[in-house]
C-alpha positions as a Markdown table, in Angstrom:
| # | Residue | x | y | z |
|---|---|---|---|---|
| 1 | Unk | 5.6 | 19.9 | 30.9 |
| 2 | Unk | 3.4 | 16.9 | 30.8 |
| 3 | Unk | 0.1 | 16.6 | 29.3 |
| 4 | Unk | -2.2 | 13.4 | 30.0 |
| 5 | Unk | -5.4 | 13.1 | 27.9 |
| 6 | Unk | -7.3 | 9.9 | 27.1 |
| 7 | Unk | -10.2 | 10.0 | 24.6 |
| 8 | Unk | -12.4 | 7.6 | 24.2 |
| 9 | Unk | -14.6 | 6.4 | 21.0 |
| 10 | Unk | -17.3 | 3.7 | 20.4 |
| 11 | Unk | -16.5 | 2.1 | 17.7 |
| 12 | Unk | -19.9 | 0.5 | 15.5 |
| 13 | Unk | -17.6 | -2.8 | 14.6 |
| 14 | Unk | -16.8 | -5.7 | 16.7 |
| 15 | Unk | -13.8 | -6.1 | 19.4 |
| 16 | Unk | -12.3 | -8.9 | 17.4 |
| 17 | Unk | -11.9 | -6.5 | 14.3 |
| 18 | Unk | -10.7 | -3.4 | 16.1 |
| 19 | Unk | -8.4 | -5.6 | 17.5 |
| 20 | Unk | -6.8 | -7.2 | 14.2 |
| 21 | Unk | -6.1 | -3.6 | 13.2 |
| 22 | Unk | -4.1 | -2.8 | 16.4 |
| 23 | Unk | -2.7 | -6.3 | 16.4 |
| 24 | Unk | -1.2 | -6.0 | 12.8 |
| 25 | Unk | 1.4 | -3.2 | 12.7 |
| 26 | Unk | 1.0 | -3.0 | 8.7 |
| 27 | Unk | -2.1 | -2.1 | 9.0 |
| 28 | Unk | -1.8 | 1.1 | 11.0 |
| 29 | Unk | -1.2 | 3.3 | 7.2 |
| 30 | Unk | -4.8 | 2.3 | 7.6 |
| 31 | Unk | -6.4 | 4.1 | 10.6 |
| 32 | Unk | -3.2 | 6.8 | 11.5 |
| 33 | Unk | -2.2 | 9.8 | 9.5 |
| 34 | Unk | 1.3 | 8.5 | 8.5 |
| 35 | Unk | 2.6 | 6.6 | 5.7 |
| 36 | Unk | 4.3 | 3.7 | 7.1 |
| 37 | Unk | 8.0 | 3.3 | 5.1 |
| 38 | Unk | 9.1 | 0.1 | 7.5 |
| 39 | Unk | 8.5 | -2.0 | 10.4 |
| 40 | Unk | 11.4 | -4.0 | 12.4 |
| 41 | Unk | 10.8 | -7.0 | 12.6 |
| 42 | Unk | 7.9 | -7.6 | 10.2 |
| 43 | Unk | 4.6 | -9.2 | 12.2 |
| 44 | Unk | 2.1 | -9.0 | 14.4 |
| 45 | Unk | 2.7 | -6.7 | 16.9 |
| 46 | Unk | 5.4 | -7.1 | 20.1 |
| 47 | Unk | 7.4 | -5.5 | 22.4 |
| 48 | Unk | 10.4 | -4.1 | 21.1 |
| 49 | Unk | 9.2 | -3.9 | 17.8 |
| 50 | Unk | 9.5 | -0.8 | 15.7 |
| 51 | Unk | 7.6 | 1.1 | 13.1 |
| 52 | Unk | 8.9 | 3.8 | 11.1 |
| 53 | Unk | 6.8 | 6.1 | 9.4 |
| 54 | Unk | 6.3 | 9.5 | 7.2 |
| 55 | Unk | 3.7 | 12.6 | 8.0 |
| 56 | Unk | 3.1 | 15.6 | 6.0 |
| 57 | Unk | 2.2 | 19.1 | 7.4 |
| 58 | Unk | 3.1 | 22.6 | 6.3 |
| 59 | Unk | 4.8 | 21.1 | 3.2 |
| 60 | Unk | 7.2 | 19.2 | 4.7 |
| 61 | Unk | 7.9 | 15.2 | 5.8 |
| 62 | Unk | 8.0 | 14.2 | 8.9 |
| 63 | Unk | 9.7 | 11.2 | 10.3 |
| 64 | Unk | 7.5 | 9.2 | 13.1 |
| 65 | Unk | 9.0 | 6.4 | 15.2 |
| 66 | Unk | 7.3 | 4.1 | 17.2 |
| 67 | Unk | 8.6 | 1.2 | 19.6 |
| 68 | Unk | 5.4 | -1.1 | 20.4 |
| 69 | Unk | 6.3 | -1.7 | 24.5 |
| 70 | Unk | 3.6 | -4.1 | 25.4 |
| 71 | Unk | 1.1 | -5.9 | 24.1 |
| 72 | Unk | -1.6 | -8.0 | 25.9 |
| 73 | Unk | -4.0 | -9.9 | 23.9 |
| 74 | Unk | -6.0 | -11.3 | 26.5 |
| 75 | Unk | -6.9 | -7.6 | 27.5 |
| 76 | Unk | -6.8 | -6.2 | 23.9 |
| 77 | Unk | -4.5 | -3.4 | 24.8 |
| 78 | Unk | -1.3 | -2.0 | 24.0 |
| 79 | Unk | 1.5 | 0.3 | 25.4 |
| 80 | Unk | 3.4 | 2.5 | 22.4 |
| 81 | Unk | 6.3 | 4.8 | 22.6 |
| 82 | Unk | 5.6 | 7.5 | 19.6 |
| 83 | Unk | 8.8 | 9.6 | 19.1 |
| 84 | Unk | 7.4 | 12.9 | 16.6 |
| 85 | Unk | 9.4 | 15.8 | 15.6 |
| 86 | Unk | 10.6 | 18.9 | 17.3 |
| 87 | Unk | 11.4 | 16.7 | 20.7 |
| 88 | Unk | 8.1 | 15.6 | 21.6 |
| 89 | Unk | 7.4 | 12.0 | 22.9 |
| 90 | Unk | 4.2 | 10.5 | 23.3 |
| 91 | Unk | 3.3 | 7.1 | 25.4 |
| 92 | Unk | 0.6 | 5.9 | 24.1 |
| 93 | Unk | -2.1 | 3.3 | 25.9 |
| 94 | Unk | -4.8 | 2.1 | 23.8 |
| 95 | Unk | -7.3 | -0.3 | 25.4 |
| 96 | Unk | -10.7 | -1.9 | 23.4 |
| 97 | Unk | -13.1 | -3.7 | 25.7 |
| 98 | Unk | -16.5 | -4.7 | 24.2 |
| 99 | Unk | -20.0 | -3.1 | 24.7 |
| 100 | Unk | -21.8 | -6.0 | 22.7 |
| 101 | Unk | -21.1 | -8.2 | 19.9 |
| 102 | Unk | -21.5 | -5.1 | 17.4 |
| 103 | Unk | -19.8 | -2.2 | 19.1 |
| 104 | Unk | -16.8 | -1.9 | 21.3 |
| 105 | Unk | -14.7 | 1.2 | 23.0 |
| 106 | Unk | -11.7 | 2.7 | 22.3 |
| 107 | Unk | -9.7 | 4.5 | 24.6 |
| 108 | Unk | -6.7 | 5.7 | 23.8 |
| 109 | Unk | -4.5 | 7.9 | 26.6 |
């Protein structure tokens, strides 16, 4: 079964710094609810990267992987493959375009 959802947030910061927190894979322990134990190779983020990561829920740890598949700067967006327990895989688009200097949106689907 697939599911397709794609929230969407406006975000009272500018583009530029949403964008640095998406950019820089060791920053995501930052904004995501998962401890991040390594990332492969170490950097800003690219395709074919990987991030590896911890969650905890119902007393246990839960191992997260997550290959970054495409990154476009120019657009601010990025393509993720999140691989979470129990089977499921989630591809994950998240796209930031500006609203005005001090706001911008966040979509994430």
């Amino acid at each position: 079964m697939t599911v397709s959802t794609c929230p969407i947030a406006t975000i009272e910061t500018s583009l530029d710094q949403v964008w640095q927190l998406l950019a820089d894979t060791a920053s995501y322990a930052l904004w995501w609810d998962a401890q991040t134990c390594s990332i492969a190779p170490p950097g800003l983020a690219h395709p074919g990267q990987k991030i590896y990561a911890q969650s905890s829920a119902f007393g246990k740890r839960w191992e997260v992987h997550i290959i970054v598949n495409s990154v476009d700067a120019t657009k601010h967006q990025i393509d993720l493959t999140t691989e979470l327990p129990l089977g499921i895989t989630v591809h994950n688009h998240i796209a930031c375009s500006a609203l005005n200097p001090t706001q911008c949106r966040v979509a994430f689907g």
